[in-house]
Backbone as XML, in Angstrom:
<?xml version="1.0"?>
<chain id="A" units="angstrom">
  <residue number="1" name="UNK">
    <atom name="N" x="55.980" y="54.249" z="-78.903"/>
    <atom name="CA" x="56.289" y="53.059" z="-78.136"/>
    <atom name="C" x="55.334" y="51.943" z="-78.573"/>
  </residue>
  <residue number="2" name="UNK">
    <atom name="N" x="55.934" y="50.438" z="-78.972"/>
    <atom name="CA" x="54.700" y="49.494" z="-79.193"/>
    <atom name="C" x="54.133" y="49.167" z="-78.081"/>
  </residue>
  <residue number="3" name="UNK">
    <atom name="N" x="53.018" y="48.524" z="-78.135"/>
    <atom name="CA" x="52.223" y="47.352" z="-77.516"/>
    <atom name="C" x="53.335" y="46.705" z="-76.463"/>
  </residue>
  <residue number="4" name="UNK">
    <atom name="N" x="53.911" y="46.095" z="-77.059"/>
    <atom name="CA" x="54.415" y="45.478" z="-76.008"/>
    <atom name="C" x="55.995" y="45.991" z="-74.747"/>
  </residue>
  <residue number="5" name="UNK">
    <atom name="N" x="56.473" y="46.758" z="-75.924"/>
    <atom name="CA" x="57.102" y="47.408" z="-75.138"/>
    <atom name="C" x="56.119" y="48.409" z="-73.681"/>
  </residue>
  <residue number="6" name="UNK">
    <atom name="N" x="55.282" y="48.656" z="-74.027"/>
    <atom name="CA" x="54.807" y="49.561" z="-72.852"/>
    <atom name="C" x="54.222" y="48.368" z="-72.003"/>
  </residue>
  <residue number="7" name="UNK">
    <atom name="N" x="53.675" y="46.885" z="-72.939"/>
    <atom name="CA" x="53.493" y="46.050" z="-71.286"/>
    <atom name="C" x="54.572" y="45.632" z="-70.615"/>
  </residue>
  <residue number="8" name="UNK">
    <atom name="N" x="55.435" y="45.700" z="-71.246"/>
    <atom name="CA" x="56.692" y="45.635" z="-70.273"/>
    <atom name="C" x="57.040" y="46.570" z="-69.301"/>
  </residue>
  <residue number="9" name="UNK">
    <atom name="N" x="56.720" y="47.652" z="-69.830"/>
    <atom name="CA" x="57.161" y="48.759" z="-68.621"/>
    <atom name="C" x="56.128" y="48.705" z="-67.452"/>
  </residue>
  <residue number="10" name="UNK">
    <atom name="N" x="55.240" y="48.139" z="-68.276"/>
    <atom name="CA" x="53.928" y="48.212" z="-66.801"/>
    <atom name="C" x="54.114" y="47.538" z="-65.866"/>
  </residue>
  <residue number="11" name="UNK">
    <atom name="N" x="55.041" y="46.134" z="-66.413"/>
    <atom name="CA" x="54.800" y="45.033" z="-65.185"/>
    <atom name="C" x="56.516" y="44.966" z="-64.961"/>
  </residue>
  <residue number="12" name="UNK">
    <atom name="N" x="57.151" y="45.718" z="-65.272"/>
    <atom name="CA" x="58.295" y="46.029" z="-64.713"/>
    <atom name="C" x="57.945" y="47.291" z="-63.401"/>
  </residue>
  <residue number="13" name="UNK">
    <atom name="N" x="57.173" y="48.006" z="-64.094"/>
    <atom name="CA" x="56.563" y="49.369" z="-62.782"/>
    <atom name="C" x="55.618" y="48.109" z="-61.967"/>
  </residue>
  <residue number="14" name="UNK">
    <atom name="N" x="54.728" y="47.692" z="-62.266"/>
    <atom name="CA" x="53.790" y="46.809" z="-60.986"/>
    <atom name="C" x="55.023" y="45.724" z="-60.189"/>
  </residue>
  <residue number="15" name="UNK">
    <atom name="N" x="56.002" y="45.571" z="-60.409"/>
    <atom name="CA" x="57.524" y="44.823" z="-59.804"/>
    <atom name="C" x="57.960" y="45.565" z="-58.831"/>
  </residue>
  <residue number="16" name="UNK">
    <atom name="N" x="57.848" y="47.393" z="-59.651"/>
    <atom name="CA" x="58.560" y="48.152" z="-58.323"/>
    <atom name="C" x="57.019" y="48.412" z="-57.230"/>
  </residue>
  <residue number="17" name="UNK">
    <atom name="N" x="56.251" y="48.466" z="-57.376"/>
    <atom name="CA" x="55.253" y="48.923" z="-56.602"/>
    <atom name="C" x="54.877" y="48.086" z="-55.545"/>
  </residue>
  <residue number="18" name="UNK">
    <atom name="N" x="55.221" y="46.571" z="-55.859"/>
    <atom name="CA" x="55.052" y="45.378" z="-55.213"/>
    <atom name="C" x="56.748" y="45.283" z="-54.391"/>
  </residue>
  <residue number="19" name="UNK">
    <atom name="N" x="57.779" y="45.863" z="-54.548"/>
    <atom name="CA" x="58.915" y="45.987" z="-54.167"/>
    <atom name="C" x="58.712" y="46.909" z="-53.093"/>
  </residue>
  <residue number="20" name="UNK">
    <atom name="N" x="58.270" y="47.886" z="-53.271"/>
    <atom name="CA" x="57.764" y="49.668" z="-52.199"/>
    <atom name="C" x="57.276" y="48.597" z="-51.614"/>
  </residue>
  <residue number="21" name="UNK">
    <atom name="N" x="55.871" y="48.451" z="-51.654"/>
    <atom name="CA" x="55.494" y="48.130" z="-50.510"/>
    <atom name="C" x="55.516" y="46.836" z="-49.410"/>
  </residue>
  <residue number="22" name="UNK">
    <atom name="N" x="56.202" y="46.297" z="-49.857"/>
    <atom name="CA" x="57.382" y="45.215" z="-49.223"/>
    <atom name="C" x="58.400" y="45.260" z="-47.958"/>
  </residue>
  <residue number="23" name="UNK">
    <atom name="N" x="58.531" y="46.667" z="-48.565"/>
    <atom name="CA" x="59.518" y="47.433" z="-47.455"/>
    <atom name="C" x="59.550" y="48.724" z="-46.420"/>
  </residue>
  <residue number="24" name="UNK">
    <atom name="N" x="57.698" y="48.575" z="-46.624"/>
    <atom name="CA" x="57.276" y="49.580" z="-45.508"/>
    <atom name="C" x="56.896" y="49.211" z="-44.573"/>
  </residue>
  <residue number="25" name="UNK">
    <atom name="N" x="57.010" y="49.903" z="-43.502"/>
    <atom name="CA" x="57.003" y="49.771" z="-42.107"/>
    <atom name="C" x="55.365" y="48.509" z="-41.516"/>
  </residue>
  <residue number="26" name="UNK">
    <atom name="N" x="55.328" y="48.211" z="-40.457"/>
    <atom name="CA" x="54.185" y="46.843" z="-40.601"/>
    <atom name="C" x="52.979" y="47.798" z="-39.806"/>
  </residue>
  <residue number="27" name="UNK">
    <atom name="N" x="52.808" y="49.209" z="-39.499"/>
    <atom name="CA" x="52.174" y="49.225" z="-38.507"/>
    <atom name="C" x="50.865" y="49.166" z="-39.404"/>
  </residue>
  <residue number="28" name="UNK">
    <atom name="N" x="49.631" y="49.673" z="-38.736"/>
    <atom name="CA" x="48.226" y="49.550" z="-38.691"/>
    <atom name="C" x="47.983" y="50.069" z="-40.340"/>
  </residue>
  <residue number="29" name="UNK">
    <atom name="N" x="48.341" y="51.791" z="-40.374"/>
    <atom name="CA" x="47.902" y="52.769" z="-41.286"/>
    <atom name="C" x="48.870" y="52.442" z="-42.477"/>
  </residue>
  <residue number="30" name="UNK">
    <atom name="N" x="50.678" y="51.998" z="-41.967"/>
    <atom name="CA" x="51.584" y="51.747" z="-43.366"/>
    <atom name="C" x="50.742" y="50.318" z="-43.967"/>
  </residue>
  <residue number="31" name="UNK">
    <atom name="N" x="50.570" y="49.619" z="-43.304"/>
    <atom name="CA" x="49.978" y="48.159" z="-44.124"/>
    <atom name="C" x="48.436" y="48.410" z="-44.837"/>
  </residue>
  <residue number="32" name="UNK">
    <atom name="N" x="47.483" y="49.353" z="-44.222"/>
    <atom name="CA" x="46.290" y="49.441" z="-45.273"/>
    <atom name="C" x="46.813" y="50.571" z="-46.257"/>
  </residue>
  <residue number="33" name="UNK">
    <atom name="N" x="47.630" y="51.140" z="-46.415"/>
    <atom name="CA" x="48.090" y="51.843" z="-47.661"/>
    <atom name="C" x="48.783" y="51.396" z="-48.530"/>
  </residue>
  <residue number="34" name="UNK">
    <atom name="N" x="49.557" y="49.939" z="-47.839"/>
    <atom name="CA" x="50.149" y="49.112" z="-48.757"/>
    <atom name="C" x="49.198" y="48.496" z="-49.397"/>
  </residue>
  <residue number="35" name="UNK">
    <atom name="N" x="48.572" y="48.113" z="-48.712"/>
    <atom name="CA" x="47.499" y="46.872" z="-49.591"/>
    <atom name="C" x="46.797" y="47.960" z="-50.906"/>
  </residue>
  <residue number="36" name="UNK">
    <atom name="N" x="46.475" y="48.923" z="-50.412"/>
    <atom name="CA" x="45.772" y="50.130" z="-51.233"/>
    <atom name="C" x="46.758" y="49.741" z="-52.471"/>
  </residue>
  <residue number="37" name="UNK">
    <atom name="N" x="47.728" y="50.033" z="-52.286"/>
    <atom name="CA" x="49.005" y="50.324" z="-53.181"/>
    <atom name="C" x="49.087" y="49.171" z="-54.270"/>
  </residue>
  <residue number="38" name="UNK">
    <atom name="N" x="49.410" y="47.890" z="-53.603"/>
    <atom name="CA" x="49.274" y="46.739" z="-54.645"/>
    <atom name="C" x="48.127" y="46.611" z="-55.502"/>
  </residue>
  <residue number="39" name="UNK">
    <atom name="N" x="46.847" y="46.518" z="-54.912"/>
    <atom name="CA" x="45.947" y="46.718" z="-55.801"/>
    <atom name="C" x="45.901" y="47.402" z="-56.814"/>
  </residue>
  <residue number="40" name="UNK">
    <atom name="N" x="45.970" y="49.047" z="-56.754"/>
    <atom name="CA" x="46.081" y="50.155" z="-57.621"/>
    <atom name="C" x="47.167" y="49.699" z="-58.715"/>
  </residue>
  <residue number="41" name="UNK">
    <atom name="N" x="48.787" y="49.538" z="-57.954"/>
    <atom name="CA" x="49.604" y="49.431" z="-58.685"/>
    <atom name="C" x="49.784" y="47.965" z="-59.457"/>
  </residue>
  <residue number="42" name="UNK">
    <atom name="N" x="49.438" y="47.110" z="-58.569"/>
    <atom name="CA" x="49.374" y="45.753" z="-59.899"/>
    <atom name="C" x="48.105" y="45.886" z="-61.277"/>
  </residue>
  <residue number="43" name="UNK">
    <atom name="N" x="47.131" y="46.460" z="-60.685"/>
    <atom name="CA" x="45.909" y="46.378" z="-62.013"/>
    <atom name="C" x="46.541" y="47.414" z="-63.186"/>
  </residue>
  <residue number="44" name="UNK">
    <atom name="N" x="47.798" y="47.920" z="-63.321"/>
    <atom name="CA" x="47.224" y="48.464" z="-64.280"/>
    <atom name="C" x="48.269" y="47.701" z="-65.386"/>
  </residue>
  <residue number="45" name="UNK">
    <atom name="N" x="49.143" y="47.101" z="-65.283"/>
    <atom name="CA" x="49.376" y="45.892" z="-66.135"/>
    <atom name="C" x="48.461" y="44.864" z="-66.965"/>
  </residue>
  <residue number="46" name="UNK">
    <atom name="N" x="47.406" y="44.577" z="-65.515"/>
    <atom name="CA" x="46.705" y="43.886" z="-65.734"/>
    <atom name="C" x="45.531" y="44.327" z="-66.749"/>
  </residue>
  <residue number="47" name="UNK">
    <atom name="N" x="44.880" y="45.225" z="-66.102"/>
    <atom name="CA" x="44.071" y="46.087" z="-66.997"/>
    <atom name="C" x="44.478" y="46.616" z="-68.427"/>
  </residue>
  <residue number="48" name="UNK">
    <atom name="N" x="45.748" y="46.536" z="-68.808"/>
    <atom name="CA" x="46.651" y="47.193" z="-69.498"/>
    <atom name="C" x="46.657" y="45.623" z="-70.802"/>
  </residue>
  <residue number="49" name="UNK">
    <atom name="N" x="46.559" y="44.223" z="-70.248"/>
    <atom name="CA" x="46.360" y="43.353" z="-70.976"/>
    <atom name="C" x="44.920" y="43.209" z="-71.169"/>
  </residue>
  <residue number="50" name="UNK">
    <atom name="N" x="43.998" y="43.611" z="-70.616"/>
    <atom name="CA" x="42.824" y="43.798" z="-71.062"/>
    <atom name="C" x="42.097" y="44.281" z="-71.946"/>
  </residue>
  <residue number="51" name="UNK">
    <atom name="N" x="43.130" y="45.464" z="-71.787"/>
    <atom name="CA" x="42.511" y="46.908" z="-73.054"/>
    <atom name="C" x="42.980" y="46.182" z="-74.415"/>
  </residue>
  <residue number="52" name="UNK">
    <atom name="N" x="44.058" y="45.629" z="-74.517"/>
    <atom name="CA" x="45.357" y="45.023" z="-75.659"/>
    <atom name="C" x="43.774" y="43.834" z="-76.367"/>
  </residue>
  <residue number="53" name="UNK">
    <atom name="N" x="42.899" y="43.506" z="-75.367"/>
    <atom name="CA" x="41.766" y="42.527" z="-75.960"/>
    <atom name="C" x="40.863" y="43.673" z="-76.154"/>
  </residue>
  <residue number="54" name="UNK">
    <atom name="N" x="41.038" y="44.948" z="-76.555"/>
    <atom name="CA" x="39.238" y="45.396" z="-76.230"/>
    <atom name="C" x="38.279" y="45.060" z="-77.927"/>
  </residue>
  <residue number="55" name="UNK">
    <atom name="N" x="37.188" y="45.003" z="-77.217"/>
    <atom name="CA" x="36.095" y="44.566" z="-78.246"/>
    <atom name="C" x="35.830" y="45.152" z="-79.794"/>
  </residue>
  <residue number="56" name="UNK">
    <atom name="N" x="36.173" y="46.359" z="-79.157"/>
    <atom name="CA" x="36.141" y="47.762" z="-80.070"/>
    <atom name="C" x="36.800" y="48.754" z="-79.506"/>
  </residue>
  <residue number="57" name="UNK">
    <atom name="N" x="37.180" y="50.012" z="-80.513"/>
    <atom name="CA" x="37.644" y="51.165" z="-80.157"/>
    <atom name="C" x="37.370" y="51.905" z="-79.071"/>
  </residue>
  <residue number="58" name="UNK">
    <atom name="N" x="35.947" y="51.733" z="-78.663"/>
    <atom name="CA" x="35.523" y="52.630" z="-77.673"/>
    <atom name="C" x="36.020" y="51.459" z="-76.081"/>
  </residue>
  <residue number="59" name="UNK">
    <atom name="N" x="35.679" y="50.157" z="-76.041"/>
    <atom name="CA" x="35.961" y="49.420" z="-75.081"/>
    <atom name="C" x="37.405" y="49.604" z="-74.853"/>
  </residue>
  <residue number="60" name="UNK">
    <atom name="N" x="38.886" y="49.881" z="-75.775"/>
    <atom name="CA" x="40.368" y="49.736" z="-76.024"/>
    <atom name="C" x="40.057" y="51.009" z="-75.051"/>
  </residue>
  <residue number="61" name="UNK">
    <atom name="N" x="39.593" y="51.931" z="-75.556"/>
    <atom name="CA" x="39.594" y="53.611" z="-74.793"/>
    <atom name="C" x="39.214" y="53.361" z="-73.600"/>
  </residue>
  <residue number="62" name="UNK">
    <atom name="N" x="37.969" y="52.684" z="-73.123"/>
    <atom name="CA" x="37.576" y="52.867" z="-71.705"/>
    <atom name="C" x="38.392" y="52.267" z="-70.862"/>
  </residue>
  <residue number="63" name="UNK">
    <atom name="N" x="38.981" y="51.037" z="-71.330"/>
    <atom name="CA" x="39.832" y="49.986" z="-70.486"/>
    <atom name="C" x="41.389" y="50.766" z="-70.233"/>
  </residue>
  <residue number="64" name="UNK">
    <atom name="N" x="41.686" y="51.949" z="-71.331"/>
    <atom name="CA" x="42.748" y="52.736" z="-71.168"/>
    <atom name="C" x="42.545" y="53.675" z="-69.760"/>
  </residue>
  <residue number="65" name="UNK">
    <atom name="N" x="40.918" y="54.061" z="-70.364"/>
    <atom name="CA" x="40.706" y="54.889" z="-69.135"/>
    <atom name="C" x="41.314" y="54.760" z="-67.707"/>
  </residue>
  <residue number="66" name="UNK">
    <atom name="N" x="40.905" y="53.353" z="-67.394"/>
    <atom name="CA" x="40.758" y="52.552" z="-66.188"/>
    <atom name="C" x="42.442" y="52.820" z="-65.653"/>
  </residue>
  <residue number="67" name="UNK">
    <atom name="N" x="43.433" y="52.148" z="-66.629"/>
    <atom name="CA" x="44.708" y="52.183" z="-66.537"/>
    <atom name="C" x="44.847" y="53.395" z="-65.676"/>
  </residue>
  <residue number="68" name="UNK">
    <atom name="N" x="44.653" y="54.310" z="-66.727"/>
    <atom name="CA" x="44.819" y="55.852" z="-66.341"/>
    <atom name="C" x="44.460" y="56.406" z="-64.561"/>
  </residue>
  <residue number="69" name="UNK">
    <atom name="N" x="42.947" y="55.686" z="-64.444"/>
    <atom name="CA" x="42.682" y="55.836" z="-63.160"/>
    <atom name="C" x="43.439" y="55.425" z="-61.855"/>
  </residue>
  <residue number="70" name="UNK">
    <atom name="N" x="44.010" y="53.885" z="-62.248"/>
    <atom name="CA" x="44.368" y="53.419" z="-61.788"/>
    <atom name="C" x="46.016" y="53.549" z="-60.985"/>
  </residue>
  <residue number="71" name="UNK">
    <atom name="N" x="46.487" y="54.252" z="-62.072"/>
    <atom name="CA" x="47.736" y="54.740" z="-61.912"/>
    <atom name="C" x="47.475" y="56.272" z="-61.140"/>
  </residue>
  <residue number="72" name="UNK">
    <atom name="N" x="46.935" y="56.960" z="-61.218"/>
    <atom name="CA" x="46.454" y="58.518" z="-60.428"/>
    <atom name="C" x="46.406" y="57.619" z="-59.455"/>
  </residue>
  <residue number="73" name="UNK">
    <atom name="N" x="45.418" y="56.587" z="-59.180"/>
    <atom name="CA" x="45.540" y="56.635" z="-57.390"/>
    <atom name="C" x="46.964" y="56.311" z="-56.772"/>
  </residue>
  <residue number="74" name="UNK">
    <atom name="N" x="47.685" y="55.014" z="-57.640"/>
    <atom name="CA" x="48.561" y="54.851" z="-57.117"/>
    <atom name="C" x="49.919" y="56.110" z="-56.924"/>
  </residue>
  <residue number="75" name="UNK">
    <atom name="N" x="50.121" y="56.825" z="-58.201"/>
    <atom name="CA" x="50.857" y="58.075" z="-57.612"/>
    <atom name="C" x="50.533" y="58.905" z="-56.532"/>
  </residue>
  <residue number="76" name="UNK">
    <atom name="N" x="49.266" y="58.756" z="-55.851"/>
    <atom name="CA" x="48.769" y="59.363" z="-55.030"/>
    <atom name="C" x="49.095" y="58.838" z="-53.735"/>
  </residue>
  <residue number="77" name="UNK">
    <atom name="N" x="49.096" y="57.557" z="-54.071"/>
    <atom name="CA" x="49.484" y="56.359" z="-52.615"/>
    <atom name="C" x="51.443" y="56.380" z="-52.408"/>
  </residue>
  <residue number="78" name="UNK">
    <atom name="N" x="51.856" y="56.726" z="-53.453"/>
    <atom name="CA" x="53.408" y="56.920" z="-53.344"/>
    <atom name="C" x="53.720" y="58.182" z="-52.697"/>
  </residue>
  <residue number="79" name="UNK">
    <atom name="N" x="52.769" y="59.030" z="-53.146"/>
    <atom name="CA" x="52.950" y="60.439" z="-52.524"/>
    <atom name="C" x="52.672" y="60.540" z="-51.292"/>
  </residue>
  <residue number="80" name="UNK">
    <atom name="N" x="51.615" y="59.533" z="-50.414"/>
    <atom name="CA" x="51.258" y="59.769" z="-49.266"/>
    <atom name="C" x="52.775" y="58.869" z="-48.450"/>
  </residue>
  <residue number="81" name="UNK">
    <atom name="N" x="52.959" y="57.905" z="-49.005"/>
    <atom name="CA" x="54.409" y="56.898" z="-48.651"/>
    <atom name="C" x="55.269" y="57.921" z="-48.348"/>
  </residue>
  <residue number="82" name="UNK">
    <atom name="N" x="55.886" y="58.948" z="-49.428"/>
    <atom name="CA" x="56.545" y="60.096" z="-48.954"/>
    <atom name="C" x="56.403" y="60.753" z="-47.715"/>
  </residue>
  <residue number="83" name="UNK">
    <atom name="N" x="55.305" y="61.422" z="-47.862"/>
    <atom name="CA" x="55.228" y="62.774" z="-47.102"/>
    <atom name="C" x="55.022" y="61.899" z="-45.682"/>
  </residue>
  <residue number="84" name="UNK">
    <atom name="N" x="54.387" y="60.534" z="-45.705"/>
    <atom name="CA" x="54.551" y="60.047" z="-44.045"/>
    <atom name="C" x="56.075" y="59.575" z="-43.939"/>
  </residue>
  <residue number="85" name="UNK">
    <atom name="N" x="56.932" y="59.464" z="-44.830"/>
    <atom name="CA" x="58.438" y="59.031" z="-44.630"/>
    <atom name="C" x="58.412" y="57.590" z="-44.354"/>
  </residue>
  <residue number="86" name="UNK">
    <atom name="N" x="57.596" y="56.878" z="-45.021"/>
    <atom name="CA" x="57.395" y="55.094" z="-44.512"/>
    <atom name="C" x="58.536" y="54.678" z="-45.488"/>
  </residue>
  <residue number="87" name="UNK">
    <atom name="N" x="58.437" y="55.267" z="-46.240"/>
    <atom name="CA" x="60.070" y="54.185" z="-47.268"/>
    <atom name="C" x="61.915" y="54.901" z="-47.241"/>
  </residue>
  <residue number="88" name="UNK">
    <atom name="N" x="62.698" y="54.107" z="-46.047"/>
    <atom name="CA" x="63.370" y="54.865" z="-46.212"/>
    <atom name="C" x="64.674" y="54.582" z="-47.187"/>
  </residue>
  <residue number="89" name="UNK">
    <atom name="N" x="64.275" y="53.929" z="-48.117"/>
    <atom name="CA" x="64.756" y="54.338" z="-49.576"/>
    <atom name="C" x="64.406" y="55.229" z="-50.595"/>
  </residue>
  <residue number="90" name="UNK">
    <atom name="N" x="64.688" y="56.362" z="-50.252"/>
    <atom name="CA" x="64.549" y="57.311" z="-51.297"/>
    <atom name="C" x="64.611" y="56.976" z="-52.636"/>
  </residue>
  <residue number="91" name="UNK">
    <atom name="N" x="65.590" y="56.589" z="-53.155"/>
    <atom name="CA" x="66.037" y="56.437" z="-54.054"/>
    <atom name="C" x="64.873" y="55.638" z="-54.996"/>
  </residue>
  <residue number="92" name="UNK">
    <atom name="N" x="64.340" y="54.247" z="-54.518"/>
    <atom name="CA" x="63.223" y="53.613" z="-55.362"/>
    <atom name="C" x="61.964" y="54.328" z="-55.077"/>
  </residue>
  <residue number="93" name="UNK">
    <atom name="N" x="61.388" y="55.282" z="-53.922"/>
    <atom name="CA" x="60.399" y="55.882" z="-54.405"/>
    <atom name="C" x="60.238" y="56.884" z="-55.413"/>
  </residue>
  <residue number="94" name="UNK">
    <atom name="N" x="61.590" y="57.483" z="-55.242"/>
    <atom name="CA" x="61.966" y="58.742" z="-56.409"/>
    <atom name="C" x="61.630" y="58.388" z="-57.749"/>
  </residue>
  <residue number="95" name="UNK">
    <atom name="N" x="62.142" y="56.821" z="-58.019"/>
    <atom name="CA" x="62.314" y="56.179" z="-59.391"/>
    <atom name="C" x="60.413" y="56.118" z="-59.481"/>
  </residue>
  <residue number="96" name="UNK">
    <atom name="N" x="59.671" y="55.099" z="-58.205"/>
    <atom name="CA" x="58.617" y="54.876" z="-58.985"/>
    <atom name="C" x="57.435" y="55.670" z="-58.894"/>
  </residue>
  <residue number="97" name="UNK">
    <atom name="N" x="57.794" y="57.020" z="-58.186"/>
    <atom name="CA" x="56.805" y="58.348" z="-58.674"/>
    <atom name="C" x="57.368" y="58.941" z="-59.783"/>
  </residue>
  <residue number="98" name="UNK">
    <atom name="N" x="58.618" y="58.969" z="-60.201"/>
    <atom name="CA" x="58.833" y="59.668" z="-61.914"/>
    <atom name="C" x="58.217" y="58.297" z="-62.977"/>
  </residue>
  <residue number="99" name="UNK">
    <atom name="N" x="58.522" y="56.896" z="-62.733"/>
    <atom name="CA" x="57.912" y="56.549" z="-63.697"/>
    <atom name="C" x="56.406" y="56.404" z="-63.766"/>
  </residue>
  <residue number="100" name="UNK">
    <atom name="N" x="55.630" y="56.537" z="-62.564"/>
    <atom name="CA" x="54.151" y="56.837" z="-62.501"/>
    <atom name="C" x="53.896" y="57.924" z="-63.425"/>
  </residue>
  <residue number="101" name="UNK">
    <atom name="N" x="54.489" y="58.993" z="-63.178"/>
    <atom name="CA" x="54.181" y="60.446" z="-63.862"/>
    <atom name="C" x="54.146" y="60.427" z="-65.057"/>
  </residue>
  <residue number="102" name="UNK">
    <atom name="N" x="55.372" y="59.517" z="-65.494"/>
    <atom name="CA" x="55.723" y="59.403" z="-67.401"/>
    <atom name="C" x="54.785" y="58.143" z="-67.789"/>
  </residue>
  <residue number="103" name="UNK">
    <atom name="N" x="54.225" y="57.121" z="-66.824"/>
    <atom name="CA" x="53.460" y="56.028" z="-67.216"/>
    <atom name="C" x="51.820" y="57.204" z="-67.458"/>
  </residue>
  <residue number="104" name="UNK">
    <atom name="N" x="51.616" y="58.166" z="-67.188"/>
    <atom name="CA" x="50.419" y="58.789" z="-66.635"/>
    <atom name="C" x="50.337" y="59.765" z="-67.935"/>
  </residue>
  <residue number="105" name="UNK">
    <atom name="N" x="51.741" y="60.276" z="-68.010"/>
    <atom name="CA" x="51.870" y="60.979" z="-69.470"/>
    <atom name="C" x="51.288" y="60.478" z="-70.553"/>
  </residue>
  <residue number="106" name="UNK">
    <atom name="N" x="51.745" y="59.214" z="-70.604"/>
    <atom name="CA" x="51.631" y="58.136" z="-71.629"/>
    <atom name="C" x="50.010" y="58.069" z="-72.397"/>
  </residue>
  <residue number="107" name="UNK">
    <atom name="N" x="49.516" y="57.420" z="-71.109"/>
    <atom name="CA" x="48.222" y="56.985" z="-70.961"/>
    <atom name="C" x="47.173" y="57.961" z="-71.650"/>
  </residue>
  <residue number="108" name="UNK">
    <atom name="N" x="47.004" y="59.198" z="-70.725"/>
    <atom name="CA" x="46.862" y="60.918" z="-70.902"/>
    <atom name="C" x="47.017" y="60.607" z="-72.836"/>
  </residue>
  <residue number="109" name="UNK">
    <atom name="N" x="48.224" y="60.903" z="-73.117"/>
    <atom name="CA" x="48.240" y="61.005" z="-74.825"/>
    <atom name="C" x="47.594" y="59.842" z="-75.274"/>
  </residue>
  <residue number="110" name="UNK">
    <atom name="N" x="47.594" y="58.616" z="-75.153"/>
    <atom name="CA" x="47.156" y="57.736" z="-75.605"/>
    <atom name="C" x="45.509" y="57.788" z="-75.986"/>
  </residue>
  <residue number="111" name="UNK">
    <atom name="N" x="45.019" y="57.807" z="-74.509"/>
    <atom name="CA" x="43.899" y="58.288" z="-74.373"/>
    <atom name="C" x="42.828" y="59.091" z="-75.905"/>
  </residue>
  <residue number="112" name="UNK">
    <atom name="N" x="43.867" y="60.402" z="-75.950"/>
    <atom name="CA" x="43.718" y="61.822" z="-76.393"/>
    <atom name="C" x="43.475" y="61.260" z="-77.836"/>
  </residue>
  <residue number="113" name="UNK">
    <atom name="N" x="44.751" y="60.087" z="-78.265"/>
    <atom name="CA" x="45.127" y="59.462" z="-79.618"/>
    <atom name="C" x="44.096" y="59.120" z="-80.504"/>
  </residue>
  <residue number="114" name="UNK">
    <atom name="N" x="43.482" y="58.177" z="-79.586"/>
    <atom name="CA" x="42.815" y="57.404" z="-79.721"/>
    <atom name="C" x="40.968" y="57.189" z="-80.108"/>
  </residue>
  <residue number="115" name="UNK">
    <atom name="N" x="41.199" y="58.305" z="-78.884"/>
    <atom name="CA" x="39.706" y="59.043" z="-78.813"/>
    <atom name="C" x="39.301" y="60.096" z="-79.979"/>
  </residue>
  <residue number="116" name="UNK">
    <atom name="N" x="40.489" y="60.443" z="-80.558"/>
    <atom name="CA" x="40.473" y="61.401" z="-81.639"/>
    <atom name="C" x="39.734" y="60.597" z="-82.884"/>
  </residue>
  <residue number="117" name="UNK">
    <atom name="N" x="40.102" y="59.492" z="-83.036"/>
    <atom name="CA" x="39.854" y="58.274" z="-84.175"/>
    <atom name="C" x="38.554" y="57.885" z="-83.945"/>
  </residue>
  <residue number="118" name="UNK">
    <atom name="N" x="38.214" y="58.083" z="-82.889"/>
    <atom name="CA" x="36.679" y="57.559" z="-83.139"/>
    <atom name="C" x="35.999" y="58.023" z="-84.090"/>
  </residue>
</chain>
């Protein structure tokens, strides 16, 4: 996959993540997991144009890292969205915990790629 094709997928995924949590419920605990959520799930686009600047090989890797991190929490914050039943569209959480998983795949090999070259 190039460069830019995968920033596209990122900020097409940070679209759905900002979409989820749009449409969860307003109480106390759904709204600080949302906010959790945007954060996690918008930085890693962002972070994701960061790494695309890194200084050097090892800075491209760490800033991947970050991605990487960044996305674990947020699959983690989709998973908790689930199991409390706050989104009751199935259907777009289904979509943006499989593409977390394959965005996470990604990263994971990339990572592995990359770090090998040092």
């Amino acid at each position: 996959m190039k460069a830019f094709e995968l920033e596209e997928r990122l900020i097409t995924f940070t679209v759905l993540i900002v979409q989820v949590t749009d449409k969860l419920p307003k109480s106390k605990a759904s709204m600080n997991l949302a906010g959790q959520l945007v954060r996690s799930g918008t930085s890693v686009s962002l972070n994701y144009g960061e790494a695309q600047g890194g200084e050097s090989r090892k800075d491209f890797i760490h800033k991947l890292k970050i991605v990487l991190k960044e996305l674990r929490e947020t699959h983690i914050g989709l998973k908790l969205i689930k199991r409390l039943d706050y989104l009751p569209d199935l259907l777009m959480l289904e979509k943006a915990l499989k593409e977390c998983n394959e965005l996470i795949a990604i990263f994971t090999k990339s990572i592995k790629t990359a770090s090998s070259k040092l």
